[in-house]
Biotite code that builds the C-alpha atoms (Angstrom):
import biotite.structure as struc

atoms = struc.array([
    struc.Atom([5.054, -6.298, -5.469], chain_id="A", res_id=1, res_name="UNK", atom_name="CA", element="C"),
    struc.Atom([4.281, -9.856, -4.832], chain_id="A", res_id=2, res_name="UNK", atom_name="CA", element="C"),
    struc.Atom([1.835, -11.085, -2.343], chain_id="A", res_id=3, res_name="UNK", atom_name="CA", element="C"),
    struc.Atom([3.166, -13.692, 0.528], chain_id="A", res_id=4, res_name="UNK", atom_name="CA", element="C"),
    struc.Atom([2.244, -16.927, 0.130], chain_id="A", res_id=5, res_name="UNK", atom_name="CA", element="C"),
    struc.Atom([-1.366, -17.324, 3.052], chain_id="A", res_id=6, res_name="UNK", atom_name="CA", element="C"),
    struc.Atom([-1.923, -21.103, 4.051], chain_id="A", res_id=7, res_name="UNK", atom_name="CA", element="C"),
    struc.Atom([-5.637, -21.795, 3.335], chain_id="A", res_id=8, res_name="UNK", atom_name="CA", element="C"),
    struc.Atom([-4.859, -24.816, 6.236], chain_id="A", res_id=9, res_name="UNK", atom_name="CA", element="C"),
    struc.Atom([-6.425, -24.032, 9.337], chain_id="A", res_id=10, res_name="UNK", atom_name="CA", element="C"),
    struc.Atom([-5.570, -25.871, 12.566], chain_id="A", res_id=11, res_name="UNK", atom_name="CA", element="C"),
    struc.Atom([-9.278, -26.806, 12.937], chain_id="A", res_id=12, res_name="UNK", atom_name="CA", element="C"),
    struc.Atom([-8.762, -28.936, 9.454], chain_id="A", res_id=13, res_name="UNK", atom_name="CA", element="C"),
    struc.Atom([-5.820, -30.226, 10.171], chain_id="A", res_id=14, res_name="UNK", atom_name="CA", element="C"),
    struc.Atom([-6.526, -31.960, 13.595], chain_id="A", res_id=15, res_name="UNK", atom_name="CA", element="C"),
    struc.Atom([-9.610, -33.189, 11.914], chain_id="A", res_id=16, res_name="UNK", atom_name="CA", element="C"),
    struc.Atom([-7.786, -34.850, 9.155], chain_id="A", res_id=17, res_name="UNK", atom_name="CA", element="C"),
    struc.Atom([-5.178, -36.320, 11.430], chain_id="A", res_id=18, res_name="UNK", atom_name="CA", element="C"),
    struc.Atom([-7.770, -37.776, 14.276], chain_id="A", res_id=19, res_name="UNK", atom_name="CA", element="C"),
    struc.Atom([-9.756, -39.398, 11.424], chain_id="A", res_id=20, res_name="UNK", atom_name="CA", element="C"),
    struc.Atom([-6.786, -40.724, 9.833], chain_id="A", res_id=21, res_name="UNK", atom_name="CA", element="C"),
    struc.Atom([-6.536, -42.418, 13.642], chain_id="A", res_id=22, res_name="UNK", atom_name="CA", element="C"),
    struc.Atom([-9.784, -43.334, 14.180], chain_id="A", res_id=23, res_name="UNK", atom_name="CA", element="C"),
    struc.Atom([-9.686, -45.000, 10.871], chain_id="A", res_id=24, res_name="UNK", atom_name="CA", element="C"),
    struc.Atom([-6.331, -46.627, 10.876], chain_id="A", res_id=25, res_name="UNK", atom_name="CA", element="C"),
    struc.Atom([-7.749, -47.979, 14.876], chain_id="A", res_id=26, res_name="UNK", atom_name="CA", element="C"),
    struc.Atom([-10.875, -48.957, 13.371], chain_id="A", res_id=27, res_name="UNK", atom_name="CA", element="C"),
    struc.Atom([-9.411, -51.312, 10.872], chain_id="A", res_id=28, res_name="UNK", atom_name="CA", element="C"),
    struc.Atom([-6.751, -52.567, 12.793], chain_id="A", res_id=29, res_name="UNK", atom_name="CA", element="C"),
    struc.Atom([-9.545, -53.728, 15.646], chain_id="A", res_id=30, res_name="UNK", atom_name="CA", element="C"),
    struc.Atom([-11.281, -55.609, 12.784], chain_id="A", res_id=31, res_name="UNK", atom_name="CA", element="C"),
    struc.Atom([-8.396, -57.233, 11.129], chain_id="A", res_id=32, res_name="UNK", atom_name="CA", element="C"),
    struc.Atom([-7.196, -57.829, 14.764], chain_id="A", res_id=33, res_name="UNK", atom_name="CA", element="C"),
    struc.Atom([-10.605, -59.712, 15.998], chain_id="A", res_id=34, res_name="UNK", atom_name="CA", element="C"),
    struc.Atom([-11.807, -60.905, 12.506], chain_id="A", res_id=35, res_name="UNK", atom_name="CA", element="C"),
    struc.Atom([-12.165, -64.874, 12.851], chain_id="A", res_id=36, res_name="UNK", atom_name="CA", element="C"),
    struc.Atom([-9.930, -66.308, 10.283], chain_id="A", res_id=37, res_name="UNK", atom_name="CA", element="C"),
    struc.Atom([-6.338, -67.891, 10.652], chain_id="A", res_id=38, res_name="UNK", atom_name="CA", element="C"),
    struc.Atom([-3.246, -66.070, 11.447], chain_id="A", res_id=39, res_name="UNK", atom_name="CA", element="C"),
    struc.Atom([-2.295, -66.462, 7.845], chain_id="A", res_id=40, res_name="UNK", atom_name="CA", element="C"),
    struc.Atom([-4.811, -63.941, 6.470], chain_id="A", res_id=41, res_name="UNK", atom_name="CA", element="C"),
    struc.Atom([-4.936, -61.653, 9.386], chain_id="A", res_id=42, res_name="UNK", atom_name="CA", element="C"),
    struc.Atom([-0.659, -61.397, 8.598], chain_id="A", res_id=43, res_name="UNK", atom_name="CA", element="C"),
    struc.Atom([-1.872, -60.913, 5.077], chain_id="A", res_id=44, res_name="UNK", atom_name="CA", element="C"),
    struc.Atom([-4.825, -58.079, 5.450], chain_id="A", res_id=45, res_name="UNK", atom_name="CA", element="C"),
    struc.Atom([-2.470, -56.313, 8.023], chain_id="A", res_id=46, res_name="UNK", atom_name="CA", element="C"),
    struc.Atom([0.795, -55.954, 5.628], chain_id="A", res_id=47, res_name="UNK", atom_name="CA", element="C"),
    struc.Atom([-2.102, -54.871, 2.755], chain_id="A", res_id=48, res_name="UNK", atom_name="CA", element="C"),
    struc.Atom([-3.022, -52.233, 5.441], chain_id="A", res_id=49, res_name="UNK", atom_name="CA", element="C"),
    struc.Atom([0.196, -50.821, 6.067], chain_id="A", res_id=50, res_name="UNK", atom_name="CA", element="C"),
    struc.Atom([1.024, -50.869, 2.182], chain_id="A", res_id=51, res_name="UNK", atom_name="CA", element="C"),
    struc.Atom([-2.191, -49.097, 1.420], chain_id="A", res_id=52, res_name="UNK", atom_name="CA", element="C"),
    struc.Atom([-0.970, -46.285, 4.385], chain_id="A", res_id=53, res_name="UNK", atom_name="CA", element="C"),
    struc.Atom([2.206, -46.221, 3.240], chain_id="A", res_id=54, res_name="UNK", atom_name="CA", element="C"),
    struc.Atom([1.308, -45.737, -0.530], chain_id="A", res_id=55, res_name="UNK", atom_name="CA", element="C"),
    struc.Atom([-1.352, -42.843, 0.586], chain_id="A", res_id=56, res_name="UNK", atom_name="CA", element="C"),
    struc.Atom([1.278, -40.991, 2.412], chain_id="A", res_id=57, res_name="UNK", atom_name="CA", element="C"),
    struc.Atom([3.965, -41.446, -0.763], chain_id="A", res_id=58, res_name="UNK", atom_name="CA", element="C"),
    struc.Atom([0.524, -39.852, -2.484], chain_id="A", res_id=59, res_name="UNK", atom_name="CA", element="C"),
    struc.Atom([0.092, -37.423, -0.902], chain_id="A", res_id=60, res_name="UNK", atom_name="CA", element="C"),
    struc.Atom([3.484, -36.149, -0.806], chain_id="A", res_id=61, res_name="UNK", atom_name="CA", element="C"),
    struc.Atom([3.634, -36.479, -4.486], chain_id="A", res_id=62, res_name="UNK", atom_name="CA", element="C"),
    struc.Atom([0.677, -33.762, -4.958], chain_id="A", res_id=63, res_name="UNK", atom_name="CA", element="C"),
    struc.Atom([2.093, -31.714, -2.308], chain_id="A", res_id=64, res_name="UNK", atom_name="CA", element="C"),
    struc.Atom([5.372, -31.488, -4.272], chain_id="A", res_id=65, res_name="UNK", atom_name="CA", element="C"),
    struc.Atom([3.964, -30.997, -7.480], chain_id="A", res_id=66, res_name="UNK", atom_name="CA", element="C"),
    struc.Atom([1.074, -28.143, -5.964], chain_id="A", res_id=67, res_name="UNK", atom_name="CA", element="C"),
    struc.Atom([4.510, -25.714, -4.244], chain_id="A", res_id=68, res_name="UNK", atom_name="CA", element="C"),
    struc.Atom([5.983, -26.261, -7.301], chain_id="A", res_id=69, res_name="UNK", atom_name="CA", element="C"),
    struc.Atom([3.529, -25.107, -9.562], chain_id="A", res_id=70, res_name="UNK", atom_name="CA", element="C"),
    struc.Atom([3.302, -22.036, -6.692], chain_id="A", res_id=71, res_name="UNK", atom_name="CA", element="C"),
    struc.Atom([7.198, -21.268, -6.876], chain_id="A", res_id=72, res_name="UNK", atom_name="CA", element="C"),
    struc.Atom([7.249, -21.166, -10.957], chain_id="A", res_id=73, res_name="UNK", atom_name="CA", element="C"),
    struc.Atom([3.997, -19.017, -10.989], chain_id="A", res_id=74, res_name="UNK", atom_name="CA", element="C"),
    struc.Atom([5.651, -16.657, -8.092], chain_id="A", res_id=75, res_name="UNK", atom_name="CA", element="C"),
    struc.Atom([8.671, -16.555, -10.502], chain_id="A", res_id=76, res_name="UNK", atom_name="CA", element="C"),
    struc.Atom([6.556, -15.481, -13.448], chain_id="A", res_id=77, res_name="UNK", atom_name="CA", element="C"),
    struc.Atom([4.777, -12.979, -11.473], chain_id="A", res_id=78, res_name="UNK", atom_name="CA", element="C"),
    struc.Atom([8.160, -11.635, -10.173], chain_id="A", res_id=79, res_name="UNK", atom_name="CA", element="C"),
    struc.Atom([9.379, -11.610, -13.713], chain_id="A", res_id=80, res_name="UNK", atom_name="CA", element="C"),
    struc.Atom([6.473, -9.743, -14.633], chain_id="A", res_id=81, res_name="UNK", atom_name="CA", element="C"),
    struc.Atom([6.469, -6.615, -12.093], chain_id="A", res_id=82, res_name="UNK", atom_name="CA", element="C"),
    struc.Atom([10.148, -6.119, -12.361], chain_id="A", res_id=83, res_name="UNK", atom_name="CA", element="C"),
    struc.Atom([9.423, -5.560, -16.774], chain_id="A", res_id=84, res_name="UNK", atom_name="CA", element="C"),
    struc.Atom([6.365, -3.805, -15.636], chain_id="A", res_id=85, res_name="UNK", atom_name="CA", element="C"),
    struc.Atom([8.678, -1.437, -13.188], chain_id="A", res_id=86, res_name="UNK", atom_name="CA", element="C"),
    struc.Atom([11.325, -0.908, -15.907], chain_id="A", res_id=87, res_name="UNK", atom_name="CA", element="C"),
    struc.Atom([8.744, -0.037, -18.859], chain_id="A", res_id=88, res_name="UNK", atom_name="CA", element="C"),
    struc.Atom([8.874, 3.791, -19.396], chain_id="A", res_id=89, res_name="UNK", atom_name="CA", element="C"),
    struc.Atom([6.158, 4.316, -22.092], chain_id="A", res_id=90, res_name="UNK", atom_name="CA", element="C"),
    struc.Atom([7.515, 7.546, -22.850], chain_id="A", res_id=91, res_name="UNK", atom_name="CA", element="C"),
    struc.Atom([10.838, 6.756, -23.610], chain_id="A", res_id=92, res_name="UNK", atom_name="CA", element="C"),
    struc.Atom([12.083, 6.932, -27.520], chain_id="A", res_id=93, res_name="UNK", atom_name="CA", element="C"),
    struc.Atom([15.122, 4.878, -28.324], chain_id="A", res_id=94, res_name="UNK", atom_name="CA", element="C"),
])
């Protein structure tokens, strides 16, 4: 009746999104790391680094969430729909 659930994500795209996430979180960490200014606002740029990976994580969770969710109501609907569907006799007279 219903069709299973296929995961558009291939491996290919998902070890591509995770080693640019690492080149990019290594890449900004070097700079921070050797930029010349005081310890002070090195501190400071790192903790706004982790807070902007931390947030984008908490992010993308949140659409995550909200995309299976919107897949487990419209399974239910479609579920709802082929069991009325397998029950409907149109020749029946009540």
């Amino acid at each position: 009746m219903t069709k299973p659930v296929k995961s558009t994500t291939t491996t290919a795209f998902y070890l591509q999104a995770v080693i640019s996430f690492a080149i990019s979180l290594a890449g900004l960490a070097a700079g921070i790391l050797y930029l010349p200014v005081t310890t002070w606002v090195r501190s400071f740029l790192a903790l706004g680094l982790m807070y902007v990976v931390t947030s984008t994580f908490t992010l993308a969770k949140c659409v995550r969430d909200r995309q299976e969710e919107a897949t487990v109501v419209s399974r239910v609907d479609q579920a709802r729909l082929d069991r009325l569907l397998a029950e409907h006799d149109p020749f029946r007279t009540d």
